[in-house]
C-alpha positions as CSV (number, residue, x, y, z in Angstrom):
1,X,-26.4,34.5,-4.6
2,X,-29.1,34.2,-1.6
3,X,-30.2,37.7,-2.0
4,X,-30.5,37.0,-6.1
5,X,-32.8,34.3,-5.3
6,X,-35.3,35.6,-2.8
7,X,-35.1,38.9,-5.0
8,X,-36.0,37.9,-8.4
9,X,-37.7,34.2,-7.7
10,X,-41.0,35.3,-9.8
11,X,-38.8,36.5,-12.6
12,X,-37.0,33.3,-12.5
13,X,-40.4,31.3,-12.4
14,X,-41.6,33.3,-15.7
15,X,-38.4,32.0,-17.8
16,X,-39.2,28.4,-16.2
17,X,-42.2,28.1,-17.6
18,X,-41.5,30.4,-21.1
19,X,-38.5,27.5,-21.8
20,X,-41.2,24.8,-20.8
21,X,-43.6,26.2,-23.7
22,X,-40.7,26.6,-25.7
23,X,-38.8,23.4,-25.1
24,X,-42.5,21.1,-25.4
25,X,-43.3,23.3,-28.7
26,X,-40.4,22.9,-30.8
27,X,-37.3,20.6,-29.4
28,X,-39.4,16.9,-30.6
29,X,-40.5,17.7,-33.6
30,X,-38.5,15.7,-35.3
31,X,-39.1,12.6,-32.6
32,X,-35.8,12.4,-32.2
33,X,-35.9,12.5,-27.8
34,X,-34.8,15.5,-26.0
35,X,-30.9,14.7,-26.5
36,X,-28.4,16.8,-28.5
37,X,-28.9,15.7,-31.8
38,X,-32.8,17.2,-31.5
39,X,-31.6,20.3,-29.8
40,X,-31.6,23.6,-32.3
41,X,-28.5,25.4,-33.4
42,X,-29.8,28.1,-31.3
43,X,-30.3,26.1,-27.9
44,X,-26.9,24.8,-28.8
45,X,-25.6,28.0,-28.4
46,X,-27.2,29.9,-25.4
47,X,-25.7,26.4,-23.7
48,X,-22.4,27.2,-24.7
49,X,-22.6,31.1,-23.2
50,X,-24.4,30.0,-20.4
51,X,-21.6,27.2,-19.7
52,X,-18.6,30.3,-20.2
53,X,-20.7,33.1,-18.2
54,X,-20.9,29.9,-14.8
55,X,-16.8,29.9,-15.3
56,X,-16.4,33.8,-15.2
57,X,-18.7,34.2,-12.1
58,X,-17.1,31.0,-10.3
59,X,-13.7,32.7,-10.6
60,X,-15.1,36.3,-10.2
61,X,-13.6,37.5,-13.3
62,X,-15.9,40.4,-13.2
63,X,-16.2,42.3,-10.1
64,X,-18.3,44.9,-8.7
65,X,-21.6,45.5,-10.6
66,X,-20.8,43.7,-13.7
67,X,-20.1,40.6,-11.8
68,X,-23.9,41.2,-10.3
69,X,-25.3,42.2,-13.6
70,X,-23.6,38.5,-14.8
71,X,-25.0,36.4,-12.4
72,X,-28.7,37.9,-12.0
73,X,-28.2,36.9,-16.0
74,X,-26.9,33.4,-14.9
75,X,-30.0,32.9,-13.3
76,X,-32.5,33.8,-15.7
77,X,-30.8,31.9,-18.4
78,X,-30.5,29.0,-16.2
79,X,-34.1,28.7,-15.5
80,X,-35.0,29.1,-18.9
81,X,-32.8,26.7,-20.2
82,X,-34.1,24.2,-17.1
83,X,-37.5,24.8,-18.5
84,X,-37.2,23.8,-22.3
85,X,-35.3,20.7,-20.7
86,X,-38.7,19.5,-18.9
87,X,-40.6,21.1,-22.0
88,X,-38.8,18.7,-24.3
89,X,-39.1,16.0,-21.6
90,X,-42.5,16.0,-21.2
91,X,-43.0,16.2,-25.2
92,X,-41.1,12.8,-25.6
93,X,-44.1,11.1,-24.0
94,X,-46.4,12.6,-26.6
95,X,-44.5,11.7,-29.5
96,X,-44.0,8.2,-28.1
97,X,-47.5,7.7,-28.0
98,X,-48.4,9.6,-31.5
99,X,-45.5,6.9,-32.9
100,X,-47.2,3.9,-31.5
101,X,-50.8,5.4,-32.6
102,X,-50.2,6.0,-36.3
103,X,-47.9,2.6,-36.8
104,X,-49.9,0.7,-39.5
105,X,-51.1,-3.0,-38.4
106,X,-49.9,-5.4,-40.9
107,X,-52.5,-7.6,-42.3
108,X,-51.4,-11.7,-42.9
109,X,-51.5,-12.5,-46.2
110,X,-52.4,-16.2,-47.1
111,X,-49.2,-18.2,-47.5
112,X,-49.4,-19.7,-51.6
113,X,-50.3,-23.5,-51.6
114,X,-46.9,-25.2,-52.9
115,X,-48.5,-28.1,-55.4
116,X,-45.6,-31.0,-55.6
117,X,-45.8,-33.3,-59.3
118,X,-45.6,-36.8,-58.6
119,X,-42.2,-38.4,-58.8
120,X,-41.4,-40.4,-62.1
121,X,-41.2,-44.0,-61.7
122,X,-37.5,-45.2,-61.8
123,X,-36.6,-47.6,-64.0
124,X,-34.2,-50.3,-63.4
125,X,-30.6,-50.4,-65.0
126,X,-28.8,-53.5,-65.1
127,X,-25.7,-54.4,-63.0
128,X,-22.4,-52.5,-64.7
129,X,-19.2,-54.7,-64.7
130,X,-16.9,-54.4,-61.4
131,X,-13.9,-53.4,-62.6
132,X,-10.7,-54.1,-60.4
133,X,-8.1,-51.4,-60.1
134,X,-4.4,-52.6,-58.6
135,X,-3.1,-51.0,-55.7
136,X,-0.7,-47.8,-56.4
137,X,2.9,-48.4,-56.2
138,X,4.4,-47.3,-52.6
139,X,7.3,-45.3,-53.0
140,X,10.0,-44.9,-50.3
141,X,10.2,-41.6,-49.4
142,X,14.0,-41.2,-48.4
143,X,15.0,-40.2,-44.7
144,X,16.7,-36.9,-44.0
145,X,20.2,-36.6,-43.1
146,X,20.6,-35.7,-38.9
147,X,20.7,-32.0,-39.0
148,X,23.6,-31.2,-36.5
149,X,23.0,-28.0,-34.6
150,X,25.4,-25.3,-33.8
151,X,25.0,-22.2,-31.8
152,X,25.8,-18.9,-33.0
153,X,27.6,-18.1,-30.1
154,X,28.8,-19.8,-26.8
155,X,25.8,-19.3,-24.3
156,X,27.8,-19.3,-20.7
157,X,25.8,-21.6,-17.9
158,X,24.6,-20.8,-14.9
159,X,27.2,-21.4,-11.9
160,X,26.5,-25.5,-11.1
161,X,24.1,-25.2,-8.0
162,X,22.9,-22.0,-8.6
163,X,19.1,-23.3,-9.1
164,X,19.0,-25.2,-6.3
165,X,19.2,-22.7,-3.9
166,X,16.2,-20.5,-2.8
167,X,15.9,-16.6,-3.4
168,X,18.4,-14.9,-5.4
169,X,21.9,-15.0,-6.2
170,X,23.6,-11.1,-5.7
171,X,25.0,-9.2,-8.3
172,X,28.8,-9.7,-9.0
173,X,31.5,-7.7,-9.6
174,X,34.3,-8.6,-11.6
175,X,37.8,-8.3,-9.9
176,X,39.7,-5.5,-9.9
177,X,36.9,-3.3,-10.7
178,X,36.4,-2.0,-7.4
179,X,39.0,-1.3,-4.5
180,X,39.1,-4.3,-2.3
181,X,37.7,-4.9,1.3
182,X,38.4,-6.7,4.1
183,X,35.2,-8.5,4.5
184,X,36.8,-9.9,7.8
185,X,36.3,-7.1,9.8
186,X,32.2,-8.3,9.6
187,X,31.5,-9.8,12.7
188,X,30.7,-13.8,11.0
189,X,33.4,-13.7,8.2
190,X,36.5,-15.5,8.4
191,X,39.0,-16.4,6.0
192,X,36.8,-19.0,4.4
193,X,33.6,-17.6,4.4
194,X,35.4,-14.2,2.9
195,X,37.0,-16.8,-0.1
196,X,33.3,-18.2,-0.6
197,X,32.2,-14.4,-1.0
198,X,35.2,-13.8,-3.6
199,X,34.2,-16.9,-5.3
200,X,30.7,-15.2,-5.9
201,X,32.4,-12.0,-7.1
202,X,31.6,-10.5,-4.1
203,X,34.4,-8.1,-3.2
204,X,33.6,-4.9,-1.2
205,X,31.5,-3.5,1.9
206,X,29.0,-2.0,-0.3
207,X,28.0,-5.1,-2.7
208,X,27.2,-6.8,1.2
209,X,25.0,-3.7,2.2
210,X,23.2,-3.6,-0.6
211,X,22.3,-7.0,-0.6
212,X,18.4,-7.9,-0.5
213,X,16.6,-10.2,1.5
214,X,16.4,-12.5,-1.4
215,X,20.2,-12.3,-1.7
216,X,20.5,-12.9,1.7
217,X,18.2,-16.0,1.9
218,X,21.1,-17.3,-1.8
219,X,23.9,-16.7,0.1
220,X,22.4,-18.6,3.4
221,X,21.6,-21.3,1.5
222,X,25.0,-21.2,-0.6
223,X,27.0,-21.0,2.4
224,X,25.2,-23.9,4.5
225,X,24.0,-21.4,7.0
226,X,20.7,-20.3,6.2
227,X,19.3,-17.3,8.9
228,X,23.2,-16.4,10.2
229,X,23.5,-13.6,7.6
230,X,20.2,-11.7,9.3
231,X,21.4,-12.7,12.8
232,X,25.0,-11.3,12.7
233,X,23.8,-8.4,10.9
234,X,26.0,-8.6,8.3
235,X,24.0,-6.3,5.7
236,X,24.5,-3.4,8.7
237,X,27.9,-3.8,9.7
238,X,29.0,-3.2,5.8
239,X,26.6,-0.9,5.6
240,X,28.5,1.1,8.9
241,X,32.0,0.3,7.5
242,X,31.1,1.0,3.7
243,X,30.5,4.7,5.4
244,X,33.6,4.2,7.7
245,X,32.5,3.9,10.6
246,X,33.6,1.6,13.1
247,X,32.4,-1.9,13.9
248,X,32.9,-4.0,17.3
249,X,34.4,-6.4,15.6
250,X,36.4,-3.9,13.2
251,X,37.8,-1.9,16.9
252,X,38.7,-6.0,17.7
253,X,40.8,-6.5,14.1
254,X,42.6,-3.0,15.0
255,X,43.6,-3.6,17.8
256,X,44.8,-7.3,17.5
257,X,41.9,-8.7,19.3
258,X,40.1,-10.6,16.7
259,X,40.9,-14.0,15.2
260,X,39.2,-15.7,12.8
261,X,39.3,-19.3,12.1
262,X,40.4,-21.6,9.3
263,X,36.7,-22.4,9.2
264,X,33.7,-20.7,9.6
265,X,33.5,-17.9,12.1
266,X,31.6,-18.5,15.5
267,X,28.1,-17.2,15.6
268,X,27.6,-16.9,19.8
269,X,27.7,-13.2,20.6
270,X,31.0,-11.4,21.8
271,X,30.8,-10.1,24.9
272,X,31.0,-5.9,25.1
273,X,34.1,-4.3,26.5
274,X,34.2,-4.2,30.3
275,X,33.9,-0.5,30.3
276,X,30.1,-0.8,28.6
277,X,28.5,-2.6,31.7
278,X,24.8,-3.2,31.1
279,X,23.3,-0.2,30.0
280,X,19.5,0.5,28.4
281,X,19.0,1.5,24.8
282,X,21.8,0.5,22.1
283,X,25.5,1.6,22.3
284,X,25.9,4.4,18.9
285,X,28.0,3.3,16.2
286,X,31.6,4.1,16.6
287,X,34.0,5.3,14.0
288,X,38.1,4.4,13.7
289,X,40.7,7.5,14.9
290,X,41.6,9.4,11.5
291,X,38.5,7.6,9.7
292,X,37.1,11.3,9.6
293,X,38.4,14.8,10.9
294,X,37.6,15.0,14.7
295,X,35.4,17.9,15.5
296,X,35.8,20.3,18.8
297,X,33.2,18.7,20.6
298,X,33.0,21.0,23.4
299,X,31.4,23.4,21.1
300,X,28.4,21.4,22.2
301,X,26.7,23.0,25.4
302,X,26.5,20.0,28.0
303,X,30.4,18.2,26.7
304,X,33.6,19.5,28.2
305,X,37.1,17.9,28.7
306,X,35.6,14.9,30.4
307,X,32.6,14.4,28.6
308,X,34.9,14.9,25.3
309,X,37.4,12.6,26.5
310,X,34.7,9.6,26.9
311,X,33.2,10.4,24.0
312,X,36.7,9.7,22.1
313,X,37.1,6.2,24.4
314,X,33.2,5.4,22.7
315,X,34.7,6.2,19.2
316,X,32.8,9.7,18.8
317,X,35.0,12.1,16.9
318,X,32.2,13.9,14.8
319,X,29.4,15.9,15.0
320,X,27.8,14.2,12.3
321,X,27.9,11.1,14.3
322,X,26.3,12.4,17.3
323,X,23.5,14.3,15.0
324,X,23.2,10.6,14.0
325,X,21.9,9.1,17.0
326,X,18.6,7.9,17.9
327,X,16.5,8.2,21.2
328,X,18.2,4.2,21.9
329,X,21.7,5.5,21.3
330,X,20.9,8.9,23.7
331,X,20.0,6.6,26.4
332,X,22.4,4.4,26.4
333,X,25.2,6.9,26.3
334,X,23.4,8.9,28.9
335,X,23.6,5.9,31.2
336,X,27.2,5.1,30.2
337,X,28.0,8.6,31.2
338,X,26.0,8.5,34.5
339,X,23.5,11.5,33.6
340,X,20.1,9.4,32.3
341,X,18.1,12.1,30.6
342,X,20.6,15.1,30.1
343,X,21.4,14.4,26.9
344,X,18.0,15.0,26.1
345,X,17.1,17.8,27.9
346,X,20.5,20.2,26.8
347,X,19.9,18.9,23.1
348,X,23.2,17.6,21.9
349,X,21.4,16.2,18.8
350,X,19.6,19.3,17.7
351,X,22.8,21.2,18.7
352,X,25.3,18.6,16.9
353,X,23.1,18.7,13.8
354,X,23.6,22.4,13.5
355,X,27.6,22.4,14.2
356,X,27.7,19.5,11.4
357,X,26.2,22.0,8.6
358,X,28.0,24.9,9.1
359,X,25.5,26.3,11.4
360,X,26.8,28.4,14.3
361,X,24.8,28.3,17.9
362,X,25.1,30.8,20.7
363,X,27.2,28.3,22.6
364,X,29.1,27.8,20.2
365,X,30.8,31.3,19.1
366,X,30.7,31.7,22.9
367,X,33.0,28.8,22.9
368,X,35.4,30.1,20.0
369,X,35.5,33.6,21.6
370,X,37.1,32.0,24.9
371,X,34.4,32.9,27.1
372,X,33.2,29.6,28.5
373,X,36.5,28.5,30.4
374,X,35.4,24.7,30.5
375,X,35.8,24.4,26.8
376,X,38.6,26.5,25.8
């Protein structure tokens, strides 16, 4: 487009000014400006080709030497149509003026003198007689009878106490619709608390781990222990053993460790089993023995019989559950298993996440052709 520029410039300058002449010549003749409604049917027209022509060569529908033939035309057309613009520009100034030249001056005519008569003298009347009418009679109007209202159908009331409790009360589920839980194996729910829950039609893991914070703020506030929900966690524990996967407090219940009170449930933090010790990062969620099929772990590189064997004591059966972990979980169970960092650096994540779709690694078929003795 350069080289079509400095190449036919003067050729360009010549339809400049011809649309000028043009556009100052004809387009304000009727004194109607230099917008659409002035512009010819003609002018209309080379508009519209010019418009379709700028498409084509944008896109380079045309190639080779039409395309160049198209654009050198592009150019000309543009300049002239540029030209009768500024022609019929600089014409609206002379037709403003010839308007505001020929307008007649309107000469004042003298306003007519309005002559009034004189008023007629009034004459007096005498005084008519006052004549006295009686007050209307005042008729009682009757009162209606009470109108006793009945509803069209029985409207059911809100729960007594439902208002006066901040956020929102959670969705309930009539019983029997769903398979029941036992919302005491969440760490804060005892036999009372799980009876308040039932009251509130509130029967299974996943109605708890769907909860929002507003339901979590009702049911604080129902329960008389507003914050305790988001401290114990209880949205993410159900949300753990809605998938079934194992809880602290659920390995606790299995194994006839955990009692719950007639009351409410302690809040204070249970202590983690002796064999955890204090390690950094946060210990992976566990799953119950049979919950899910166990996978050959040992297919991952980096976990034989040992490694296997403590993974089981951790409650890690799965590869989907090691694929699950996050950089927390790999550090604490690298420090558990006294190698910080090697969890990491052999990839049992990336490798897990493989093994858990189907997805065969080199270790692996090394491991089910026998050839690594450690894992066979």
């Amino acid at each position: 487009m350069t080289y079509l520029f400095s190449t036919y410039w003067p050729w360009m300058l010549l339809a400049l000014v011809l649309g000028g002449i043009v556009g100052f010549a004809t387009f304000l003749r009727s004194g109607k400006g230099w917008w659409p409604d002035a512009w010819p049917g003609w002018f209309k027209l080379l508009s519209l080709l010019f418009l379709v022509g700028l498409v084509v060569a944008i896109f380079k529908w045309l190639p080779g030497l039409l395309g160049h033939y198209l654009e050198t035309a592009l150019l000309f057309v543009g300049s002239y149509i540029v030209g009768c613009f500024l022609g019929s520009w600089l014409a609206s100034f002379r037709s403003r003026e010839e308007i505001e030249t020929n307008e007649p001056v309107a000469v004042a005519e003298p306003a007519p003198v309005r002559v009034t008569p004189p008023a007629p003298t009034p004459v007096p009347t005498p005084p008519a007689a006052r004549v006295v009418t009686p007050p209307p009679a005042v008729t009682p109007i009757p009162t209606p009878a009470p109108v006793r209202e009945t509803s069209s159908a029985p409207v059911s009331a809100a729960p007594a106490g439902d208002h006066i409790h901040p956020g929102q009360r959670p969705p309930a589920v009539a019983k029997g619709l769903a398979a029941l839980d036992d919302l005491k194996l969440i760490d804060g729910v005892g036999p009372v608390n799980e009876g308040k829950l039932h009251e509130l039609g509130v029967w299974t893991f996943k109605q708890v781990a769907a909860w929002t914070p507003a339901n979590v703020e009702w049911v604080g506030s129902y329960m008389a222990f507003p914050g305790r929900i988001e401290r114990e966690d209880w949205i993410g524990q159900a949300a753990q053993l809605a998938k079934g996967l194992g809880t602290d407090s659920s390995r606790r219940a299995d194994l006839g460790a955990a009692s719950a009170s007639s009351g409410f449930v302690s809040s204070a933090p249970t202590a983690a089993p002796t064999a955890d010790g204090d390690h950094p990062g946060q210990r992976p969620p566990s799953a119950v023995k049979g919950a899910a099929t166990p996978d050959n772990l040992k297919r991952v590189s980096g976990i034989g019989h040992v490694n296997e064997e403590k993974l089981n004591e951790l409650g890690i059966w799965t590869f989907a559950q090691i694929a699950a972990w996050t950089e927390a979980n790999a550090e604490w169970v690298g420090s558990y298993m006294a190698f910080p960092g090697r969890i990491e650096r052999e990839d049992w994540i990336g490798q897990a996440a493989k093994l858990a779709k189907g997805i065969e690694t080199e270790f692996s078929r090394r491991v089910d052709h026998g050839d690594v003795p450690t894992s066979s």
